[in-house]
C-alpha positions in Angstrom: -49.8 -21.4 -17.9 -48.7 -21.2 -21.8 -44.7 -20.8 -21.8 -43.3 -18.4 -24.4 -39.7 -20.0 -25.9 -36.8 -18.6 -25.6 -36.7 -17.3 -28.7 -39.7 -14.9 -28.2 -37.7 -13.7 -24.9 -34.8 -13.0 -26.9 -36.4 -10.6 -28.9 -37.8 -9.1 -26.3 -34.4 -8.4 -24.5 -33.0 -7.5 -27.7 -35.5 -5.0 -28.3 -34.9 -3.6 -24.4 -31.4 -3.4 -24.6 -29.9 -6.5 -23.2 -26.8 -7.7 -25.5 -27.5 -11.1 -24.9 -29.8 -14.2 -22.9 -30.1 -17.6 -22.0 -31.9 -19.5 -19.3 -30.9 -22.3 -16.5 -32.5 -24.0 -14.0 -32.6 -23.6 -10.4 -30.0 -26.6 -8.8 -27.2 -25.4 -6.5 -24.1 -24.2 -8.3 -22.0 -26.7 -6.6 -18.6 -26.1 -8.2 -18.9 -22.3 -7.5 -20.3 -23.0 -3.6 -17.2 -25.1 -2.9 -14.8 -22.8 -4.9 -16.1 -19.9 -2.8 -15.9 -21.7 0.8 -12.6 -22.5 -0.3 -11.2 -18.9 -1.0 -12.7 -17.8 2.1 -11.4 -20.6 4.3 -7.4 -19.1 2.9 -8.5 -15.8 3.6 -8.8 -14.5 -0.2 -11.7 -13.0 0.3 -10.4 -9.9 3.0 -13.4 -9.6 4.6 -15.6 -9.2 1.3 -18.6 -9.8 1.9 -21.2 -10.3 -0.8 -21.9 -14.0 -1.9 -18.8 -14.7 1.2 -21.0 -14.0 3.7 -23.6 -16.3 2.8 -22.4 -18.9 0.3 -24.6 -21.7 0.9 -27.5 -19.1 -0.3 -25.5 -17.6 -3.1 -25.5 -20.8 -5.0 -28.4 -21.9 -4.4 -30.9 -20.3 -6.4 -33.8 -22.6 -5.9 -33.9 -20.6 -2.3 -35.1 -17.1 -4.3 -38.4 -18.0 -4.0 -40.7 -21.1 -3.4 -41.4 -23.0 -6.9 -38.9 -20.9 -9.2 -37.8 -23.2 -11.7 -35.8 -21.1 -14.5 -33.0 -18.4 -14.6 -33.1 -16.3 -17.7 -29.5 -14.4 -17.4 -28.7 -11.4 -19.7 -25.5 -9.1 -19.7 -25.6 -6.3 -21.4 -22.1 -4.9 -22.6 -20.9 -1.2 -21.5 -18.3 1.0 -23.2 -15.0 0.1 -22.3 -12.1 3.5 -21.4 -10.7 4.4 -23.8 -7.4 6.5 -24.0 -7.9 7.9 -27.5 -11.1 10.0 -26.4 -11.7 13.3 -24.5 -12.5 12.7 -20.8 -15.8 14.2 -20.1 -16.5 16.3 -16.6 -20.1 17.3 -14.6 -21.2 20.3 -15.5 -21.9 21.8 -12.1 -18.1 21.1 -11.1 -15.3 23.6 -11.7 -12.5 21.5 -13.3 -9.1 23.8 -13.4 -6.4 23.1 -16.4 -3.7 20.8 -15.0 -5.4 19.5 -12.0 -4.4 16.0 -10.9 -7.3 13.8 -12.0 -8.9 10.2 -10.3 -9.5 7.5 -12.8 -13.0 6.0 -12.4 -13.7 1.9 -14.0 -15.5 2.1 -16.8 -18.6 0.4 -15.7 -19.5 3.3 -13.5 -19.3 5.7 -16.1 -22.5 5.4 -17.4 -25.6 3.9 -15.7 -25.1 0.5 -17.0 -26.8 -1.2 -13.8 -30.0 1.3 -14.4 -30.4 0.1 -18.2 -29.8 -3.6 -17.0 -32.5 -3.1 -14.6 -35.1 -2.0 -17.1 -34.1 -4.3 -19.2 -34.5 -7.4 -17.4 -37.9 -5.8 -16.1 -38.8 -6.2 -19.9 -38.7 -9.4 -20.1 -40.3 -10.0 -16.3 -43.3 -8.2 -17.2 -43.3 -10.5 -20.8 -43.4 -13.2 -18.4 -46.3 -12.0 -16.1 -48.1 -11.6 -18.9 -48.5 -15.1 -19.2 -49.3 -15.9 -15.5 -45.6 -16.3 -14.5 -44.3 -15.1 -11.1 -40.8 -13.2 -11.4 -38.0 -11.5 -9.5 -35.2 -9.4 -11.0 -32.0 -10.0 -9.6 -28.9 -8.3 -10.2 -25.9 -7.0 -8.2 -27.2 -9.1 -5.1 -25.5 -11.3 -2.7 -28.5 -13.6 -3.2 -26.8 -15.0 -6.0 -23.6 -15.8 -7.6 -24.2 -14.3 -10.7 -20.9 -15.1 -12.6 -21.2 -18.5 -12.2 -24.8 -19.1 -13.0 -24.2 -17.1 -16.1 -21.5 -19.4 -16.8 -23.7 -22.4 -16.6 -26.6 -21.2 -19.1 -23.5 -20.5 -21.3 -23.2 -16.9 -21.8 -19.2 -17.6 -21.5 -16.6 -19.0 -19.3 -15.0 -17.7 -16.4 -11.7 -16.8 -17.2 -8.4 -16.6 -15.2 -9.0 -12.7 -14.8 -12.1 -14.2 -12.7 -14.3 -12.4 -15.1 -17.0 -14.0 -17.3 -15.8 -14.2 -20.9 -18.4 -14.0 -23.4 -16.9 -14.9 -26.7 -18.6 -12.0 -28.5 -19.1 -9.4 -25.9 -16.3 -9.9 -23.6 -15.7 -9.5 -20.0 -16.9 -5.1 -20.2 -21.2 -6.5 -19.5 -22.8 -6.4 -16.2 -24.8 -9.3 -15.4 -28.3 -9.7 -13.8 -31.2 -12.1 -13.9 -35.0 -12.9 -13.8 -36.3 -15.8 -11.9 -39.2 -17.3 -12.5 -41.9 -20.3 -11.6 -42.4 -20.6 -15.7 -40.5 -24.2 -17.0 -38.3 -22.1 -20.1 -36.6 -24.5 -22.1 -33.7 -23.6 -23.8 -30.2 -24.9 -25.1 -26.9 -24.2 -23.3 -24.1 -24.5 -25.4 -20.9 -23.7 -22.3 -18.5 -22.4 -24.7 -14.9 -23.5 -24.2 -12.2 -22.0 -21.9 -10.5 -19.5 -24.5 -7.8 -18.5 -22.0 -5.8 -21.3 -22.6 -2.3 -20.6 -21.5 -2.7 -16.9 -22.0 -1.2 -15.4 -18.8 -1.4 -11.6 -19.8 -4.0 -10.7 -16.9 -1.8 -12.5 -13.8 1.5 -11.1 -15.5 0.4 -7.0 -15.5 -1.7 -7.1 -12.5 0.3 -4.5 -11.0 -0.5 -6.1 -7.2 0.0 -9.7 -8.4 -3.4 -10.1 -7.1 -4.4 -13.0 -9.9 -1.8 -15.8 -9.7 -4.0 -18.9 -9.8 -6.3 -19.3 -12.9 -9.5 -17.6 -12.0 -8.7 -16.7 -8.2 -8.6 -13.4 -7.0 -6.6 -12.6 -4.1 -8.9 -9.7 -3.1 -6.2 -8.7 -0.6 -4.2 -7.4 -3.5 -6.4 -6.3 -5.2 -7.1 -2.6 -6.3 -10.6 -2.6 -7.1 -11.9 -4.2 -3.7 -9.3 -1.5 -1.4 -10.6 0.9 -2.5 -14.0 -0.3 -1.3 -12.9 -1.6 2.1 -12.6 -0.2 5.4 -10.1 1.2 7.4 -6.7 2.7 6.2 -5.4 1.7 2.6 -2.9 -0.9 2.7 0.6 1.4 2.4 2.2 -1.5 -0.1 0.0 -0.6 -2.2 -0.7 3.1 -2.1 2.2 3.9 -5.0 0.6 0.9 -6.9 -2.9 2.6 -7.1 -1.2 5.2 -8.8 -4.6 7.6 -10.4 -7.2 5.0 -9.7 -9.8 6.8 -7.8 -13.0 4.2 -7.7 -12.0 0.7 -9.6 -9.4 -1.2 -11.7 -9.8 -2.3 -15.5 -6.6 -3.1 -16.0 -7.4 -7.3 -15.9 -9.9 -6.2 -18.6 -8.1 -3.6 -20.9 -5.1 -6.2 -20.7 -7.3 -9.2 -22.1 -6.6 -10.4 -25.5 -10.4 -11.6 -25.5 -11.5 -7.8 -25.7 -9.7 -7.2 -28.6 -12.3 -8.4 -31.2 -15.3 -7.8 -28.6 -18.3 -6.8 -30.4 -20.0 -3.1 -30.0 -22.8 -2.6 -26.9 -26.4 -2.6 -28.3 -27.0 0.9 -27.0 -25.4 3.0 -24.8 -26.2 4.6 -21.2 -26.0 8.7 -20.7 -22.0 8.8 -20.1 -21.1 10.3 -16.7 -17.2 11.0 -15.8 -14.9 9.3 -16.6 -12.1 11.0 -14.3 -12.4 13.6 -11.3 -11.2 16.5 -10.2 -8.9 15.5 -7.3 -8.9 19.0 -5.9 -12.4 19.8 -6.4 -13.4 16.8 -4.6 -11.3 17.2 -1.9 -13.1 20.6 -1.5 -16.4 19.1 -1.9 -18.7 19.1 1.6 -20.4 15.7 2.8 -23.3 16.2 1.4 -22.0 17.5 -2.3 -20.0 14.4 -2.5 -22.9 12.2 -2.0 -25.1 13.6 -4.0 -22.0 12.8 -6.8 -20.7 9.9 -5.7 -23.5 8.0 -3.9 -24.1 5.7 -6.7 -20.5 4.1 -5.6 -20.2 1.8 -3.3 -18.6 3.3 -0.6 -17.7 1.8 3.1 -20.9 2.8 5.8 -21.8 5.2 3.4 -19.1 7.4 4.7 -17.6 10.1 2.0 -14.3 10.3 4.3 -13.4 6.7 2.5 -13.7 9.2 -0.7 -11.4 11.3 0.3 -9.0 8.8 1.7 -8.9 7.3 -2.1 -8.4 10.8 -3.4 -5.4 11.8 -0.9 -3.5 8.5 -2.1 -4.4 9.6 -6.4 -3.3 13.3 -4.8 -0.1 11.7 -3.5 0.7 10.2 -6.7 0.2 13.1 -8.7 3.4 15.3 -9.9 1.8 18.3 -8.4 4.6 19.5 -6.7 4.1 23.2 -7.1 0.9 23.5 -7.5 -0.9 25.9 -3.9 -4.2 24.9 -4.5 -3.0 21.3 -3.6 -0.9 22.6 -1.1 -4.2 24.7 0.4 -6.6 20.9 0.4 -3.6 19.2 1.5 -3.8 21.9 4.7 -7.7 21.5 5.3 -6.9 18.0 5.2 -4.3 17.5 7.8 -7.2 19.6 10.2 -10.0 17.3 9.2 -11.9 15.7 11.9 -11.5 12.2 10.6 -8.1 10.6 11.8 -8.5 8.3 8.2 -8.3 11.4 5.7 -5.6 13.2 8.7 -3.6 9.7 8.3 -3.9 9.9 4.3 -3.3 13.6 3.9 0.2 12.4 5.9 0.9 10.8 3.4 -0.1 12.7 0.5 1.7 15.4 1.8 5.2 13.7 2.1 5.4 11.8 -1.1 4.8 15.0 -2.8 7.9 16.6 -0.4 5.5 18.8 1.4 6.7 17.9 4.5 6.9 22.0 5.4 2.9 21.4 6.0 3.4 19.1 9.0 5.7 21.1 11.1 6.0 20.8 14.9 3.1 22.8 15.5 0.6 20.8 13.3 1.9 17.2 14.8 0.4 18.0 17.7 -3.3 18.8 16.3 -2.7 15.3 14.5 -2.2 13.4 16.5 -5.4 14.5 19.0 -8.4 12.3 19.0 -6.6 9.6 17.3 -8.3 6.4 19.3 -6.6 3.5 17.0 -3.4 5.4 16.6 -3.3 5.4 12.6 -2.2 9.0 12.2 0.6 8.4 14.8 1.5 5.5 13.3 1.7 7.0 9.5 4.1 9.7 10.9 6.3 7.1 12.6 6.5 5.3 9.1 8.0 8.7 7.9 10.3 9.5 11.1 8.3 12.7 11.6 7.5 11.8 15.7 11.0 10.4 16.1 12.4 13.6 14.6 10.5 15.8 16.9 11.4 13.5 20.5 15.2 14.6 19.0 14.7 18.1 19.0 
């Protein structure tokens, strides 16, 4: 089998829209497997599962397949928010002036994954041209893809956690293609240009990063919103309009600064939500919108748990059409979004929607107790056993 060099699959990745590539071998990431076993043996992980559930195979990518010997990693780079320009909105949803709106991170606002996909199946299909045997890999628990990005020297991880490449930046998703072919190539690891920059552990506004490059994911926004069960109440004021993700470690980065532009980019999707319309939104509506998120069992009630803590944290004070979704929300079937709506409803002073005739319905069918429990951490229960 004739091997093309690197160079050749650089312009081919180039030319499908990958910002950048290098190549690897297959030997076990050793540094990251121990860093990871570590983290999860303290508990940092909060029950995250990804390469923590199976970190032995994460960093081992030799296991993808029998006889791969090279990793070509790319990362393409996706627009980062930006504050200055107009927030876009789907078409197909009503969005009403004034409204309280859900941030969403920036790398969901286009279909940055989708382009990463066909670009990395670019260069696969270069290689089986030439007799190789491939596999795309990307956003897979199969492999750690930070760190093995890291070691063919498309950046350093830096204390945000986040791989740091010194052109691009930390806003690129990252993704693979492994493959029986031998690819030579030089990695030149750049150095660690965090130095003693401490900007991303400072402003974290959950102190989720203290050590350099760990991530207490217990704090931290990004992954709550994405686990199960209720949302941790320390933290609900914190989240303040986040809706799905947290930039902040990124925006915050003095590496971002200079960041060079994306090749190309992705058909922009939004960028923030309508809170109310969502709320509003059926099971199967929210899916259809949403379902590219990744969202606990696949469940569109951890949707609008997220949205009933952004709702909380709104200033809409006055506004009935809140008041009407907060309503529905305190009869839904779910005890999470009942428990949520709770607390929406109080921190915006509505508490004339959970009168002593609505308790009641609240707390019915309510098998782990959360909804009781959220009105005892507002005195509602205890005010009614004085009456």
């Amino acid at each position: 089998m004739w091997v093309p060099n690197l160079e050749n699959i650089k312009q081919v990745a180039t030319k499908a829209g990958l910002d950048d590539i290098a190549v690897t071998g297959v030997e076990p990431l050793v540094e990251a497997r121990a860093a990871i076993e570590e983290r999860k043996r303290q508990g940092l992980h909060a029950g995250m599962n990804f390469t923590y559930g199976n970190p032995e195979r994460a960093t081992d990518p030799a296991l993808l397949f029998e006889g791969a010997q090279s990793i070509l990693v790319a990362v393409r780079r996706y627009k980062p928010p930006s504050v200055d320009e107009p927030q876009t909105s789907n078409p197909g949803t009503k969005v009403r002036l004034e409204s309280p709106k859900g941030l969403v991170a920036a790398y969901v606002c286009s279909d940055e994954y989708g382009m990463l996909r066909q670009g990395l199946t670019a260069v696969a299909n270069y290689l089986e041209g030439f007799g190789a045997r491939t596999e795309v890999v990307m956003d897979d628990n199969r492999l750690a893809d930070r760190a093995v990005a890291a070691r063919a020297g498309l950046g350093w991880l830096g204390r945000n956690t986040m791989l740091l490449h010194p052109q691009l930046g930390s806003w690129t998703v990252i993704g693979s293609v492994v493959t029986d072919a031998p690819i030579q190539g030089q990695s030149e690891n750049p150095h660690d240009g965090c130095g003693t920059c401490r900007r991303c552990s400072t402003d974290c506004p959950t102190g989720a990063i203290d050590e350099f490059g760990v991530l207490d994911a217990n704090k931290c926004l990004a992954w709550l919103l994405q686990a199960k069960g209720t949302f941790p109440r320390r933290y609900r004021t914190a989240l303040g309009d986040r809706l799905y993700g947290c930039d902040d470690c990124q925006v915050l980065c003095p590496i971002n600064d200079e960041a060079m532009n994306a090749s190309g980019t992705a058909l922009p999707k939004d960028s923030k939500v309508d809170i109310v319309a969502l709320l509003d939104s059926s099971d199967e509506e929210l899916m259809k919108q949403f379902g590219h998120w990744y969202i606990p069992r696949r469940r569109p009630e951890y949707l609008r748990r997220n949205a009933l803590i952004v709702l909380g944290n709104s200033r809409s004070h006055d506004d009935l059409e809140v008041d009407r979704v907060l309503e529905n929300c305190l009869m839904a079937s779910e005890p999470l979004v009942r428990s949520h709506a709770v607390w929406a409803a109080l921190r915006l002073g509505k508490k004339h929607l959970i009168g002593p005739d609505v308790v009641g319905s609240l707390v019915e069918h309510d098998p782990d107790g959360i909804v009781r429990a959220e009105l005892e951490e507002w005195g509602i229960l205890l005010d009614l056993d004085s009456q």
